[in-house]
Every structure is written in structure tokens, then in C-alpha cells.
N, C-alpha and C positions, 0 to 999 in steps of 0.2 A: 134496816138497811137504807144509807142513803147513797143517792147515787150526785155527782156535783160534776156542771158543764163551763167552763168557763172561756169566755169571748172576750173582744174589744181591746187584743193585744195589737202591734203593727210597730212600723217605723216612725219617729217623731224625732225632731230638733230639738235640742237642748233648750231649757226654758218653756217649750211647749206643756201639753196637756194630753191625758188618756184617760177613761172611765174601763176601768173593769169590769164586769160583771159575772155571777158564777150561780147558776140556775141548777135549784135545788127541785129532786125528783119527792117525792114521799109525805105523809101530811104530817109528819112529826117535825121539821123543818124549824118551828119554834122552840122546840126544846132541845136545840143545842148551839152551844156555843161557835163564833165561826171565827176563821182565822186568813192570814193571806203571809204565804211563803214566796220566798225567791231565791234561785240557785243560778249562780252565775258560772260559764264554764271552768272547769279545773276548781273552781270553791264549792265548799256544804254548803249546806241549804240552811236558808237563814229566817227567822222570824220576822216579818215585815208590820202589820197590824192585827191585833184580835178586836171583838166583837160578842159581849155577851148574850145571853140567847133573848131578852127582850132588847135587847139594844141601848141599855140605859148606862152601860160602862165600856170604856173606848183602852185600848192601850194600842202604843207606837215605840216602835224601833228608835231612836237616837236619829239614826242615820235619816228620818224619813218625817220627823215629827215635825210640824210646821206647814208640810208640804201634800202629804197625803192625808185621806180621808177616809176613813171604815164608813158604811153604813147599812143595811139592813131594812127589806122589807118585806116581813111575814107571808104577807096576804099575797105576794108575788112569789114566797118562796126563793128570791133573791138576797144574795149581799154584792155590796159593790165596794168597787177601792176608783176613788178617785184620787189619779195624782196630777199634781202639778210640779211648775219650776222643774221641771225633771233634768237630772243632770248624766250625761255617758255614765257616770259608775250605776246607777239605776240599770241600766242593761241587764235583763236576766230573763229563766222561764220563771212565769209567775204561777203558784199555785191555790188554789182555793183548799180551807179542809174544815170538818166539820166534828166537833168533839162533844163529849156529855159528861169530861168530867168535872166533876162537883157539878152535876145537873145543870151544866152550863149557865151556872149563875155566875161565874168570876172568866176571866179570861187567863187564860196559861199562853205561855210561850214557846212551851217543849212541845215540840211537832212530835214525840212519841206517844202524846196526849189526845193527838189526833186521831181517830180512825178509819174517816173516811176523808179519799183527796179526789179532788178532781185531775184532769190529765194536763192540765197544764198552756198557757197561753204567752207568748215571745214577745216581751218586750222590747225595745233596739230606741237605744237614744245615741244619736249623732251628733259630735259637738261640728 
């Protein structure tokens, strides 16, 4: 069982900056892959970065690559999403999740791959 908190959402100007973070409960923490979703009102919920469970392979959304950053720190039982350049459509609740499959050696995009999410954190860019 993992349990996932995630912080450091808020209101920001376009072109600004926000670090994410999403603080994982349990000591299994390293062996699973981790992910970052976003669900904008009235839209599904969208794949934004994954993060395999050593951290040594990155995948990004189209929409975000360039701009944001996965990263992961075991020993803190953290992942983070830094983004930058953020632009009004970035606007959404962001979610953290945590998967094992294929032993969280590859990163997946299908959030039904996921099994545990955290509850989610508001991000608001203003043009």
C-alpha cells in the first residue's frame, strides 16, 4: 500500500515557475514507477510526465516537454514535477500516482496502470 501527498500547487503568471512535490508513505517507494496527471475542468484526465522507479528513464507529454521536469528522490521517498514557462492552458488539478507495472522498470502512460493516486493539488496560471 502506498499512500501519495501532494503540495506546492497555487496561482502563477504565465511564463512563471512551480515545483511540485508528492510525498510517498511506505518503504517500498523505490520500486515503483511514478507518474504526474492533470485534469482540467470539463476534460479527462491526461498523462503529463512518468518517472521510472530508479529514475534513470523520463517520459513527457508533447504538450509539456521542454518545459517540465520529472524527478525523484528515493531516500526522501519523493517525486517532483518541475514546471516552467507555464502557460493558462497548463491550468488543471495535478495528480501524483504510483504503479508497479512491469516492476516499474519502464514508464506507462495509461493512468489505469496506476494504482495508487494521490488527492491532488490546483494548479491556476494567469495569462
Amino acid at each position: 500500500q502506498v499512500q501519495l501527498v501532494e503540495s506546492g500547487g497555487g496561482l502563477v503568471q504565465a511564463a512563471g515557475s512551480l515545483r511540485l512535490s508528492c510525498a510517498a508513505s511506505g518503504r517500498t517507494f523505490g520500486s515503483y514507477a511514478m507518474g504526474w496527471f492533470r485534469q482540467a475542468p470539463g476534460k479527462e484526465r491526461e498523462f503529463v510526465a512518468g518517472i521510472s522507479r530508479s529514475g534513470g528513464s523520463t517520459y513527457y507529454a508533447d504538450s509539456v516537454k521542454g518545459r517540465f521536469t520529472i524527478s525523484r528522490a528515493n531516500a526522501r521517498n519523493t517525486v517532483y514535477l518541475q514546471m516552467n514557462s507555464l502557460k493558462p492552458e497548463d491550468t488543471a488539478a495535478y495528480y501524483c500516482a504510483a504503479t508497479n507495472h512491469r516492476l516499474g522498470v519502464v514508464v506507462t502512460t495509461h493512468q489505469y496502470d496506476y494504482a495508487y493516486w494521490g488527492q491532488g493539488t490546483q494548479v491556476t496560471v494567469s495569462s
